[in-house]
C-alpha positions in Angstrom: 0.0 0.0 0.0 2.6 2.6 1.0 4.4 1.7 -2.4 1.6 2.7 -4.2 0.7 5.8 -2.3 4.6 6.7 -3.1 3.9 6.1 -6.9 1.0 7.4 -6.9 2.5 10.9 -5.4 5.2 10.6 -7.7 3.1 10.5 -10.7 1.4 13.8 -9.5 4.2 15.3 -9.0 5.8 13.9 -12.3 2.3 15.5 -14.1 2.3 18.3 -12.1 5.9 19.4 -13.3 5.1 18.3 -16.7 2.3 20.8 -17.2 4.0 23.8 -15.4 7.1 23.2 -18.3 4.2 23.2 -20.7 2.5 26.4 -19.6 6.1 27.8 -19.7 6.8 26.6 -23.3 3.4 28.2 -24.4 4.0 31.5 -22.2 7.6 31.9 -23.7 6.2 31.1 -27.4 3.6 33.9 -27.0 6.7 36.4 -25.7 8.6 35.2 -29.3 8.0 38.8 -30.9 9.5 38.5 -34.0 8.7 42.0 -35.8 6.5 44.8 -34.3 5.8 48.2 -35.3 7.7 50.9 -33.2 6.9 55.0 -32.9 9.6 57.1 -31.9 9.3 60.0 -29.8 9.2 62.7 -33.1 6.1 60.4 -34.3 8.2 58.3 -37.0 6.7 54.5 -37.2 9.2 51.7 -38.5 9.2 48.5 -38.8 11.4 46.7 -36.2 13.2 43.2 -36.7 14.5 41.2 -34.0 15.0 44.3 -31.8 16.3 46.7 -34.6 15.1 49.1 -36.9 14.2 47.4 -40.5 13.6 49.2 -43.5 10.6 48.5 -45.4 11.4 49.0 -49.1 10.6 45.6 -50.9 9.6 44.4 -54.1 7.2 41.6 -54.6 6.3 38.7 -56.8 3.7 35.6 -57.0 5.6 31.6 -56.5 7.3 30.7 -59.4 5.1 28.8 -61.5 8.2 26.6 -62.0 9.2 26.4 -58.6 12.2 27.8 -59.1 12.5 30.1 -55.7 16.4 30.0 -55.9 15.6 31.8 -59.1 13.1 34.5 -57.6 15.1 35.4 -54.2 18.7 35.8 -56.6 17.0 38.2 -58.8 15.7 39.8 -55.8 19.0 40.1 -54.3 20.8 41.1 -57.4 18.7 44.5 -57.3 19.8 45.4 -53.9 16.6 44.1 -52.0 17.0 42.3 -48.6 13.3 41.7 -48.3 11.1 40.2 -50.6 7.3 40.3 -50.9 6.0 37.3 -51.6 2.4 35.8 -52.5 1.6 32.3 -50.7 -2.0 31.3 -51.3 -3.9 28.9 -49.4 -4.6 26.4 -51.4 -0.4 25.4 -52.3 -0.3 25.3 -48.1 -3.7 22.8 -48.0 -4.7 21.5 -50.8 -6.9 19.1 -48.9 -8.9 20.0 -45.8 -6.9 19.8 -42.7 -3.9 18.3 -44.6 -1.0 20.8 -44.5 1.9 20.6 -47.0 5.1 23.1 -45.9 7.0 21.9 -48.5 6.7 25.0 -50.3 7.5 26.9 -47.9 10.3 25.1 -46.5 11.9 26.0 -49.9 11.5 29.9 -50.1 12.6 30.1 -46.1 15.7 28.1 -47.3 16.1 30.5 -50.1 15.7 33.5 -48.3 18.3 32.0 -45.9 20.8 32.1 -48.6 20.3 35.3 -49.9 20.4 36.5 -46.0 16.5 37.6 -47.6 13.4 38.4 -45.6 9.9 37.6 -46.3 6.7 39.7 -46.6 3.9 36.7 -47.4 0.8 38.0 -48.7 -1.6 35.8 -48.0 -3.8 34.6 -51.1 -7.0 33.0 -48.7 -10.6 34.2 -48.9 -10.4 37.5 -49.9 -8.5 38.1 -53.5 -9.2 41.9 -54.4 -12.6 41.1 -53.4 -13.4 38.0 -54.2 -12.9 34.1 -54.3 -10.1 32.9 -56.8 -9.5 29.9 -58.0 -5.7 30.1 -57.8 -5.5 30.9 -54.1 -8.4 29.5 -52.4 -8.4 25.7 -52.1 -10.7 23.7 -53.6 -13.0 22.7 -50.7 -14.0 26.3 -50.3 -14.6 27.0 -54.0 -16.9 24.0 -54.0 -19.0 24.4 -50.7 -21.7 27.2 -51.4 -22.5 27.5 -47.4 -19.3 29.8 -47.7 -20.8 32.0 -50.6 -22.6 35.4 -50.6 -26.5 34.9 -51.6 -29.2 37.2 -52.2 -32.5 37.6 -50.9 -33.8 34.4 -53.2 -30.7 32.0 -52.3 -28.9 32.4 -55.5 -25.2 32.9 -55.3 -23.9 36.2 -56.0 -21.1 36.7 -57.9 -18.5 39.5 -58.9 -16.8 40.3 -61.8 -13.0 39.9 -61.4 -10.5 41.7 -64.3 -8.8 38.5 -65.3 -10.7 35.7 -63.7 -13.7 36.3 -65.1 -17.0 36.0 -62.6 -16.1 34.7 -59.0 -17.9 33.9 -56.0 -17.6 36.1 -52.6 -17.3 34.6 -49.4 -19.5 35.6 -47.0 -17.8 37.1 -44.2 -20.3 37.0 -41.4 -19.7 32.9 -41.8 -18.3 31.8 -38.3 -17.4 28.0 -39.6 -15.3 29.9 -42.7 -13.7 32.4 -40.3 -12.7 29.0 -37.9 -11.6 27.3 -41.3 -9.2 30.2 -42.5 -7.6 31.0 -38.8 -6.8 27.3 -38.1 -4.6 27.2 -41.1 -3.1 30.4 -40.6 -2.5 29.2 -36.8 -0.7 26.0 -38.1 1.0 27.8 -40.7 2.4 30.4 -37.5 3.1 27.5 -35.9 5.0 25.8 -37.9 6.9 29.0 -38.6 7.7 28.9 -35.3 9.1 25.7 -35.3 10.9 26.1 -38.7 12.2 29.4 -39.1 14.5 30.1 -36.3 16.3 32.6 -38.3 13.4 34.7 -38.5 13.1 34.9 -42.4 8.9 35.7 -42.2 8.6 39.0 -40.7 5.6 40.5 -42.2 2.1 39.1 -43.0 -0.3 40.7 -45.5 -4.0 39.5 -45.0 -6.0 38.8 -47.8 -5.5 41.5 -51.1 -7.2 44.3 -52.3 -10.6 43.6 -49.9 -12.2 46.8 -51.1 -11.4 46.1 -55.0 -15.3 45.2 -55.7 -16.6 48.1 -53.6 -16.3 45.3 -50.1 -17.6 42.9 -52.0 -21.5 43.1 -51.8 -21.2 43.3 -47.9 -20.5 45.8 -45.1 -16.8 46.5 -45.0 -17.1 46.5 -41.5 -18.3 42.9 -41.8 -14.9 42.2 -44.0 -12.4 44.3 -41.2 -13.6 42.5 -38.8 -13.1 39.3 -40.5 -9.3 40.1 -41.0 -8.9 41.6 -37.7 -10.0 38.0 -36.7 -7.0 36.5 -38.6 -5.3 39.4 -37.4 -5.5 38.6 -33.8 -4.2 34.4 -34.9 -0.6 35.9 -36.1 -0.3 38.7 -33.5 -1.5 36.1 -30.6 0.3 33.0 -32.6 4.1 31.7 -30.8 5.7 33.7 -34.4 4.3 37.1 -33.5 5.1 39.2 -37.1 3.9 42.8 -38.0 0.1 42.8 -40.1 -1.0 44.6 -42.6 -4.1 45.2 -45.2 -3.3 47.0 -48.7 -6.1 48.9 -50.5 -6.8 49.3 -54.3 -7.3 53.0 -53.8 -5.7 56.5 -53.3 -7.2 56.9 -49.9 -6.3 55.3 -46.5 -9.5 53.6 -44.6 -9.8 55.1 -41.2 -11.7 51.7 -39.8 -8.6 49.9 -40.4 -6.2 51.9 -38.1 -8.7 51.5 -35.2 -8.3 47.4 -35.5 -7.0 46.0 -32.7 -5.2 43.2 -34.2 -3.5 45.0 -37.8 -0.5 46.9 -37.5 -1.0 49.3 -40.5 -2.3 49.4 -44.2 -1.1 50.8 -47.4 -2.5 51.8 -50.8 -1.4 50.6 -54.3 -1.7 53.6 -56.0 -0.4 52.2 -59.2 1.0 56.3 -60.5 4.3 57.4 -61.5 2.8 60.6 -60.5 4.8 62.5 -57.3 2.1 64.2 -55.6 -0.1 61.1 -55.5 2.7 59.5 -53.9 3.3 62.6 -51.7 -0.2 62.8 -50.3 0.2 58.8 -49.7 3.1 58.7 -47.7 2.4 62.0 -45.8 -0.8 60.8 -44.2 -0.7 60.6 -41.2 -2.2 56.5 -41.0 0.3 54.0 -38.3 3.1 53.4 -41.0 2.2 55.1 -44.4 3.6 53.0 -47.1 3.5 52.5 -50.8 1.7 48.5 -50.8 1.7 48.2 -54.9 3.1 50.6 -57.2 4.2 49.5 -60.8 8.4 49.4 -61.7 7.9 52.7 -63.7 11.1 54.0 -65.2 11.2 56.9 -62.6 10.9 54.3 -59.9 14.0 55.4 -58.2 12.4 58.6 -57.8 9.7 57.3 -56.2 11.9 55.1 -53.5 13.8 58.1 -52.6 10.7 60.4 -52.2 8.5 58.2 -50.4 11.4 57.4 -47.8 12.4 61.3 -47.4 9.0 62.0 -46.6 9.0 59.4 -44.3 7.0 56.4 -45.5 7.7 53.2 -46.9 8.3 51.5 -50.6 6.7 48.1 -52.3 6.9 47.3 -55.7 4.7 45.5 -57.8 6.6 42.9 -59.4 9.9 41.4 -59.6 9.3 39.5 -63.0 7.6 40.6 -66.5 4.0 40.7 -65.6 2.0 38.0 -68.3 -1.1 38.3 -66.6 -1.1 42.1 -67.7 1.8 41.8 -70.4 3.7 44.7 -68.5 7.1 44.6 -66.9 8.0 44.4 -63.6 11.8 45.3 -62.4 12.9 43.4 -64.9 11.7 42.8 -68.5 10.6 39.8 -70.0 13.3 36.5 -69.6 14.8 38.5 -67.1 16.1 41.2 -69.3 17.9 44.6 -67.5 15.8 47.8 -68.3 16.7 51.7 -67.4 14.8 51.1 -64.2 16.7 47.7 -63.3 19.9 49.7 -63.4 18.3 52.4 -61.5 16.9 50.5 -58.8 20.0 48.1 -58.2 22.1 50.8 -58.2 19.7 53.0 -55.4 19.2 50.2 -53.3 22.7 48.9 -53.1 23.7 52.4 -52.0 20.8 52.6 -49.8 21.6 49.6 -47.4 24.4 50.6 -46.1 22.4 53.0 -44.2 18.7 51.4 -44.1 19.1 50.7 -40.3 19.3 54.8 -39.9 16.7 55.4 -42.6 14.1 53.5 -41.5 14.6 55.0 -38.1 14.8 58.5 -39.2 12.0 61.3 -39.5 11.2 63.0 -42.3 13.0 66.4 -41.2 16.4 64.5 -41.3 16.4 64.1 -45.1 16.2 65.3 -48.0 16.2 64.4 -51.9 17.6 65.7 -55.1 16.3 65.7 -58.5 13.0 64.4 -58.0 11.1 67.7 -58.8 10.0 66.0 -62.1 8.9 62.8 -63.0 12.1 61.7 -64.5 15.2 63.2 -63.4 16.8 66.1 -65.4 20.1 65.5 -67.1 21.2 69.5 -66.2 20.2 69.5 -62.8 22.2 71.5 -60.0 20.6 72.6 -56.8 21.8 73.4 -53.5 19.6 72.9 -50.5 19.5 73.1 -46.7 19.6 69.9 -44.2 19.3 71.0 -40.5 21.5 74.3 -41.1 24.2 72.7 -43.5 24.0 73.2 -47.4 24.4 70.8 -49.7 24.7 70.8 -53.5 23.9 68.4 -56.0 24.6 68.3 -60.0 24.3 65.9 -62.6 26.6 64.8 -65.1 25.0 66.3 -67.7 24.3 63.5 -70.4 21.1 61.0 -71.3 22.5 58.2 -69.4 23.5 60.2 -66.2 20.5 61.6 -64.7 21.1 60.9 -60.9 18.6 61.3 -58.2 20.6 62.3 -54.7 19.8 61.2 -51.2 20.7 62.5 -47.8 20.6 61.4 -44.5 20.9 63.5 -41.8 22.0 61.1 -39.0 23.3 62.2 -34.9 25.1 65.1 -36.5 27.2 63.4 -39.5 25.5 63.6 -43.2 25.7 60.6 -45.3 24.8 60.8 -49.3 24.1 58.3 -52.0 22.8 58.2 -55.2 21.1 56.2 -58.2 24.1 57.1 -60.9 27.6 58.9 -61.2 26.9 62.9 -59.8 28.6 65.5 -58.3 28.1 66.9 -54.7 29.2 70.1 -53.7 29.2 72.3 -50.9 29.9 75.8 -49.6 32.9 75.1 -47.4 35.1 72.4 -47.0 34.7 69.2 -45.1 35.6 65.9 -44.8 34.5 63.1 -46.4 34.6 59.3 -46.6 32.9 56.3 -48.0 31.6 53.0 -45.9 28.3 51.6 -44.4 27.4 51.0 -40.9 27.5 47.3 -39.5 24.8 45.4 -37.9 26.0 46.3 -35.2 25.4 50.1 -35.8 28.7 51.0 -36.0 29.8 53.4 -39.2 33.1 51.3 -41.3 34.9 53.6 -42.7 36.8 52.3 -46.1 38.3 54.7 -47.7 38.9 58.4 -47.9 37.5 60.9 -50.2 38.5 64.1 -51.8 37.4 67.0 -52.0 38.1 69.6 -54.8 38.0 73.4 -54.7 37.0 74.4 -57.7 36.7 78.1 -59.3 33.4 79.5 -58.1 34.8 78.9 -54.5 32.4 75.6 -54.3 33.7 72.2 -52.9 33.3 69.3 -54.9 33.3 65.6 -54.4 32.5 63.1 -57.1 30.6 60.1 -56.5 30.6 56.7 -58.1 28.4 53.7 -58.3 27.5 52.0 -55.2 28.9 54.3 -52.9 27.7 56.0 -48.9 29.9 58.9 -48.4 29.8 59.8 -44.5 30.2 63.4 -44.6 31.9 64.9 -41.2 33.7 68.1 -39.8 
C-alpha cells in the first residue's frame, strides 16, 4: 500500500511538473515577438526586426510557376533588395482540408536563408481583391456554397473579377469559414515557429485588395472585422510578425487603423505621379507605405521620395508581368531595363544605411532631383539639411541623370545616389565612404577628396555604389 501511495504521489508530482514546463513553453512562445511596429518620440513608425530598426522598401512577386524560388530570391538580391514580398495562397499550403503541406515553404525560407532575404507573405486566402479565386483558395471552399454570398432568393452572388472572369464572394459574417481560415493560418504560425528560427517571415499581409469590388457586396465592417479575426491568430500565434491590409485606392480607410489586431495598411496607387505619392506617404495613417506601385522607369524617384517624406516602398513585381503583359523590375526572360539599373544601383547604396533610414524622420532628409517625374540631365541645386548646405549636380548626359539622397544622421550627413553625380558644398569638409555594420557601428573604407573648384564651391564626385559619410 505505502508503495503505491509513493507512486502514486510521484506521478502527481511527475504530471504536475510536466504541465507547469508546458505552460512555460506556451507562455515563452507567445513572448517570441519576432517584428512589431515601433513609434519614436518625433512620431516616426518603423518597422522593427529582431530588436532593430528594418527598413521597409521591398519588391514583390507571386511563386514561381516553375518552382524555381532560388531563381526569384537571386534576382531579388541582385537588385539590392533584402526583403522580398512574396504571395503564398492557401490552397499550395492545403490543398486538402486539414492536410498541411510546408513543403513550399520550406523552400522559399531556405532560399531566403541564402540570400540572407526576408519575407513579406501576402496571403492569397478568402479575400482576393474582393473575391474568391480559383488560384489561391483551395478547392474545398470553392466547391462548398455554405461559404458563398447569396441574395435575398438563395442564388449565389457573384463579382466580376478583371482576369478571372465572374467569381464567388465569401461571405464574411460565416463563423465555420472564419474558424476554417484561422486554423490554417494558426498551423502555418506554428509551424513557422518551429521552422524558421532565423526569423526569415517577418511580415504578414491578409488577404488583397478587400475593397477592390466596392467590399464585396457586404458591409466593410463585416470584411475588417473578419481580417482583424486572422489578425488577432498571427499577433497572438508563438511567431508574433507585424500585419498589414493594402487597398486598391488612393485613400487610407480610417476603420482599419482603429483594428486592434492589424498593424498598418497601405495603398497601391499604381501612379508614377509625385504628388499622388506625396499625399500617400504623408498621411498621417500608423506606417504610411506605398503596398503596390508598378516598376515605372522613374521608380528610383519614387523610392527616394516616399522614404524622405518618411513612409515606406513596395513594388509591384519582380518579374515581366503576363497576366497584364507589363514589366516588372525586370523585362521579359529577365532582361535589364533603365529602371533595373536604376533600382540596383539606389538600393545597393541605400543599405548601407537602411538601419538609420528606417529610423529616421522625415526632417532628417532630404532628396535631389526628384522635382520631375524623370530626373533632369542638367540639374544643380543646392539645398539646406538641419542648417548645412548641400549641393547636388548631374553629369549632364542622357544616361547620367542621378537622383541624390541625404541622411541627416546624430550630426554626421551621409549621401548616396542612383548614378555617377557631383556633390558640392559651400565650405570644406571631410568626407569618406563606408556603411554601418549590424551592429550600428559606421566602417569607414576609404577616404574621399574634395576639390575646390573656381566658383569657391567644394566638390566631391561620387561613383556607383557608394555612402559617403560626410563629417567636420
Amino acid at each position: 500500500m505505502v508503495r503505491i501511495t509513493f507512486i502514486a504521489v510521484l506521478f502527481l508530482i511527475t504530471l504536475t511538473c510536466s504541465q507547469k514546463i508546458e505552460a512555460q513553453q506556451i507562455k515563452s512562445k507567445k513572448q517570441n515577438v519576432v517584428s512589431k511596429l515601433v513609434t519614436t518620440a518625433e512620431g516616426k513608425t518603423y518597422i522593427e526586426v529582431d530588436g532593430k530598426p528594418f527598413l521597409y522598401n521591398s519588391v514583390q512577386a507571386w511563386l514561381p510557376a516553375d518552382g524555381n524560388y532560388e531563381l526569384f530570391m537571386r534576382k531579388t538580391h541582385d537588385v539590392g533588395y533584402n526583403i522580398f514580398t512574396l504571395w503564398f495562397p492557401w490552397r499550395s499550403i492545403e490543398p486538402q482540408k486539414g492536410k498541411m503541406d510546408w513543403s513550399v515553404l520550406d523552400k522559399v525560407i531556405k532560399q531566403a536563408e541564402k540570400f540572407n532575404m526576408r519575407l513579406d507573405i501576402v496571403w492569397g486566402g478568402s479575400n482576393f481583391c474582393g473575391g474568391l479565386d480559383k488560384r489561391f483558395a483551395p478547392d474545398f471552399i470553392l466547391n462548398d456554397s455554405s461559404f458563398f454570398v447569396k441574395d435575398e432568393n438563395g442564388s449565389v452572388e457573384e463579382v466580376k473579377k478583371y482576369d478571372m472572369g465572374m467569381c464567388h464572394v465569401a461571405n464574411y459574417s460565416n463563423k465555420k469559414l472564419l474558424e476554417i481560415e484561422s486554423t490554417t493560418i494558426r498551423a502555418m504560425m506554428n509551424y513557422l515557429y518551429k521552422r524558421d528560427t532565423s526569423h526569415r517571415v517577418v511580415i504578414f499581409q491578409i488577404e488583397n485588395e478587400p475593397n477592390l469590388m466596392e467590399w464585396s457586396l457586404q458591409d466593410k465592417k463585416v470584411i475588417l472585422n473578419y481580417i482583424n479575426a486572422l489578425g488577432k491568430v498571427i499577433k497572438t500565434s508563438p511567431y508574433s510578425i507585424v500585419t498589414r491590409v493594402n487597398l486598391a485606392s488612393k485613400n487610407y480607410e480610417p476603420l482599419i487603423d482603429s483594428l486592434e489586431y492589424i498593424d498598418c495598411h497601405g495603398l497601391d496607387i499604381y501612379t508614377e505621379e509625385l504628388d499622388v505619392l506625396h499625399s500617400t506617404v504623408k498621411f498621417k495613417t500608423k506606417m504610411p507605405h506605398i503596398a503596390e506601385n508598378a516598376a515605372y522607369e522613374n521608380s528610383s524617384t519614387l523610392i527616394a521620395e516616399a522614404l524622405a517624406n518618411g513612409g515606406f516602398y513596395n513594388i509591384y513585381r519582380l518579374d515581366f508581368d503576363k497576366i497584364w503583359n507589363k514589366p516588372g523590375i525586370y523585362g521579359d526572360d529577365w532582361i535589364y531595363l533603365h529602371q533595373t539599373f536604376d533600382i540596383q544601383l539606389f538600393n545597393r547604396a541605400l543599405y548601407k544605411i537602411s538601419v538609420q533610414v528606417a529610423e529616421s524622420s522625415a526632417k532628417n532628409m532630404i532628396c535631389f532631383n526628384t522635382a520631375t517625374k524623370m530626373p533632369a540631365s542638367d540639374y544643380s541645386e543646392i539645398k539646406e539639411l538641419n542648417g548645412f548646405k548641400i549641393g547636388f549636380q548631374s553629369l549632364n548626359s542622357w544616361q547620367d541623370q542621378g537622383v541624390g539622397f541625404v541622411l541627416n544622421y546624430k550630426g554626421d550627413y551621409y549621401l548616396i545616389a542612383d548614378n555617377k553625380c557631383t556633390f558640392y558644398f559651400p565650405v570644406d569638409v571631410k568626407a569618406e565612404t563606408g556603411s554601418f555594420n549590424d551592429q550600428g557601428k559606421w566602417m569607414a573604407t576609404s577616404t574621399k577628396s574634395i576639390t575646390k573648384v573656381n566658383d569657391g564651391r567644394f566638390e566631391l564626385k561620387y561613383n556607383f555604389y557608394e555612402c559617403i559619410r560626410i563629417y567636420k
